[in-house]
N, C-alpha and C positions, 0 to 999 in steps of 0.2 A: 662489616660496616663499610660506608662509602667512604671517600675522604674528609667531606665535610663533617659525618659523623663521627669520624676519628679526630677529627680537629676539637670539635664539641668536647670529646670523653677526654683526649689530654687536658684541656684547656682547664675541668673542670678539677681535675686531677692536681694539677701544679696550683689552681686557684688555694688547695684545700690544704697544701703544703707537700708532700710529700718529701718532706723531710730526709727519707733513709735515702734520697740519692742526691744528695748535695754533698758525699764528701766521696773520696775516687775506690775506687774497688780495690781491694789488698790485690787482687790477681795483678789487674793494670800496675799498679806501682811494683809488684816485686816483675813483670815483665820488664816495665822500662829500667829496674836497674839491672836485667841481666843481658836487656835481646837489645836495649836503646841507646841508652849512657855511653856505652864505650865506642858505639859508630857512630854518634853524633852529640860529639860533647860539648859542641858549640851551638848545640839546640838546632832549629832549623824552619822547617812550613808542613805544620801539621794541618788535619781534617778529622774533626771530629762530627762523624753522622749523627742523625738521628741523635743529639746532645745532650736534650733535656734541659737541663738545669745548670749545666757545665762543667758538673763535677769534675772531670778530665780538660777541659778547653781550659779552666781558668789553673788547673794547677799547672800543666804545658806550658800557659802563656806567662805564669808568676818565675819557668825560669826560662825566660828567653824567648820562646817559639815562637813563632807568626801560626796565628792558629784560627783557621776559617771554621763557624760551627752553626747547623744545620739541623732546624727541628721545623717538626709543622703545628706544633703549639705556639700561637702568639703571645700567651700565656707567659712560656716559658723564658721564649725567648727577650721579650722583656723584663723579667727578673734576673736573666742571666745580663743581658746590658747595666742593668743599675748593678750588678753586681761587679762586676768588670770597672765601673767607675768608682768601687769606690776602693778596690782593690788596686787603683793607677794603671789598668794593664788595659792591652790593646785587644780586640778580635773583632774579625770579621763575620756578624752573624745576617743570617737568609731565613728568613721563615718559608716554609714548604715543603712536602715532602722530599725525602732523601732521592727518590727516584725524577724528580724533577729538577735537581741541582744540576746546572751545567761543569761535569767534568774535561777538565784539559788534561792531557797527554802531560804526563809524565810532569807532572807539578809538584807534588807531595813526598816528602821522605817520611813521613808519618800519617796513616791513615788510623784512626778509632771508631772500632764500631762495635757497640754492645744490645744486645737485646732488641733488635731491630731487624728482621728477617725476611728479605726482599732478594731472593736467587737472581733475579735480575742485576744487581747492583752490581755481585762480583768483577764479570765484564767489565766493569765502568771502571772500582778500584782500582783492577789490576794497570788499568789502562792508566790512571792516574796517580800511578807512584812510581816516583822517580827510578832507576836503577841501581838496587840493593836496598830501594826504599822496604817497611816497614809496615805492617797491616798484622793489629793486635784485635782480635774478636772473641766477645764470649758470648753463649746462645743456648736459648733452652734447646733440647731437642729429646726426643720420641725413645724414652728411655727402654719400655718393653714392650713388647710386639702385641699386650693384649693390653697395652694401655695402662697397665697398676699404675706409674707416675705419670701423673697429668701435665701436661704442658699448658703455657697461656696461648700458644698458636694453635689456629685451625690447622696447618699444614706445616708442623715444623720440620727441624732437620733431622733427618737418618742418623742411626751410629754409621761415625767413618765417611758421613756426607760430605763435609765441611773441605777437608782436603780435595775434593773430587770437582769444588765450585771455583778452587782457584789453582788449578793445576798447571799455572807460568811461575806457584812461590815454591821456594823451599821453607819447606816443613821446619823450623827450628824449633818448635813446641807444641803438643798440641795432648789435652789430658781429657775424658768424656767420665761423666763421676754422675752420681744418682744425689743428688740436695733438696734437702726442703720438699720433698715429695715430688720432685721432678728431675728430670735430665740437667745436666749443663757440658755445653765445650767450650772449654778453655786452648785458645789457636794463638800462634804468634810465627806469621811468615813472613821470607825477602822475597822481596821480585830479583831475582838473577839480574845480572848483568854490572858491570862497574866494578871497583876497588874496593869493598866495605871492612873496615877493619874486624880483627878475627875477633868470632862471638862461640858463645859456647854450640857445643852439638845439642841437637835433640834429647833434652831432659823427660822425666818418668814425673818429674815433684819440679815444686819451686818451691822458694826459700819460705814463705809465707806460711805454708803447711806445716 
């Protein structure tokens, strides 16, 4: 699909509810309390891509975060606005694809990006999170090689890809699991560089499971 016909199919999609993603993913929440909380306890400027409906941007923004968030549904992104107002909280939303957001060097101590798969982006993130900043991603990807789990991508990600698209982070999480009839990774890196207080090592599980 082109972009406009991608705009069309969300648009249609949020019009009709899609209910199952207005509240934040067990994975995201049990990563922010073991990879987030304790290096930035005073919250910070997050990016949440490809948003949706904001199920991550509004709970970020409910403690504290300055939180920019980015869908090419207008759809969406206006029921994320009214919903933001009546929850008092602040964010900065763009409607447009994620590949057309203008990223700044090193802005972001929190980058989120789930289900959204654009190998091009990486580059950008990396580029746009601060030093020790934070990039939590979960993603279908290409479970077995003759296809038994199907993914919703024409071209998703390889087992073991995902590290390989952002090779300036360290690796502090990263699990590849077969669900729901399809692949999923679960990733949580820092970009090097800076003071970040100490976080656990590269875990096997998270507390969720």
């Amino acid at each position: 699909m082109n972009s406009k016909e991608q705009r069309a199919h969300w648009d249609l999609k949020y019009e009709q509810g899609l209910t199952s993603l207005t509240q934040p993913d067990p994975f995201f929440i049990s990563a922010y309390g073991q990879f987030v909380d304790q290096s930035f306890p005073n919250a910070g400027v997050a990016l949440d891509l490809a948003c949706g409906l904001g199920r991550h941007a509004l709970w970020l923004a409910s403690r504290q975060w300055r939180v920019s968030g980015v869908d090419l549904s207008d759809v969406a992104i206006g029921k994320l606005s009214r919903a933001a107002l009546e929850l008092n909280v602040n964010l900065d939303l763009f409607v447009g694809d994620a590949a057309e957001y203008k990223f700044e060097p090193a802005r972001f101590d929190l980058i989120v990006l789930f289900y959204h798969l654009d190998r091009s982006l990486f580059p950008k993130i990396v580029s746009a999170l601060k030093p020790s900043g934070l990039l939590i991603c979960k993603m279908s990807l290409q479970w077995d090689s003759d296809g038994r789990f199907a993914t919703v991508s024409a071209n998703p990600l390889g087992r073991n890809e995902l590290p390989l698209l952002v090779p300036e982070l360290h690796v502090l999480y990263q699990e590849e699991r077969p669900v729901c009839g399809r692949g999923v990774v679960e990733f949580v890196g820092r970009k090097l560089g800076g003071s970040p207080k100490t976080t656990p090592e590269l875990r096997s599980t998270l507390t969720w499971r």
